[in-house]
C-alpha positions in Angstrom: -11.4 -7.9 11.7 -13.8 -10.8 12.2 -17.2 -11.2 10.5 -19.1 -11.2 13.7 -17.0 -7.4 14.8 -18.3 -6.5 11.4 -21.6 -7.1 11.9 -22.2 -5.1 15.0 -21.3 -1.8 13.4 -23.7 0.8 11.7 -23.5 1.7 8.7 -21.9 5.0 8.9 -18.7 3.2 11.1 -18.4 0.5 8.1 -17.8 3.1 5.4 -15.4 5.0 8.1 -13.6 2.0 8.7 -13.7 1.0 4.9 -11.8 3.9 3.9 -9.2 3.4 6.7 -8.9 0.1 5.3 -8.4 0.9 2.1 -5.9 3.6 3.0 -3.8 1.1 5.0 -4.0 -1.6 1.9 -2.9 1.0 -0.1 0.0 2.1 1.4 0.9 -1.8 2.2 1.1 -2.1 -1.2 3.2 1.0 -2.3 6.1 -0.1 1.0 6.0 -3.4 -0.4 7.0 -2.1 -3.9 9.9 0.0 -2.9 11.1 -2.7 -0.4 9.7 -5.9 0.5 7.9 -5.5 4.1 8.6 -7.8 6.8 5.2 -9.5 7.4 3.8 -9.8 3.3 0.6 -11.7 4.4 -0.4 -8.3 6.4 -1.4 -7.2 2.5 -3.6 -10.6 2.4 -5.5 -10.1 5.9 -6.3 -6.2 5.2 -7.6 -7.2 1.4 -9.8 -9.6 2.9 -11.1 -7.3 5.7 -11.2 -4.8 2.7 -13.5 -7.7 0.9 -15.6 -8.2 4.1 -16.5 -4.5 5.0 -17.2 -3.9 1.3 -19.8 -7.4 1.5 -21.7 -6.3 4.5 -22.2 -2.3 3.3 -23.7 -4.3 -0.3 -25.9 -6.5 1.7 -27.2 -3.6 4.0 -28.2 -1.6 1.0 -29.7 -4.5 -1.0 -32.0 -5.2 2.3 
């Protein structure tokens, strides 16, 4: 997900998609452990998108 797709959501579809983000990190992480998956820099896109959502939900509360 790109910064600008991240922008033009409310607040209540950033934490919505945050938690499906995390959800899907999360169980990257746990197929990768028990047997390597076939595309590892999936885990490195959805951590970042994981970063950005969590960025934009800090700076709409700090505004």
């Amino acid at each position: 997900m790109k910064q600008n797709e991240i922008k033009d959501l409310s607040v209540a579809e950033l934490q919505e998609k945050l938690s499906q983000t995390k959800k899907t990190y999360n169980d990257l992480k746990m197929a990768h452990a028990i047997s390597p998956i076939e595309n590892p820099l999936q885990i490195r896109s959805v951590r970042r998108t994981v970063a950005r959502l969590t960025t934009e939900l800090s700076k709409r509360e700090q505004q």
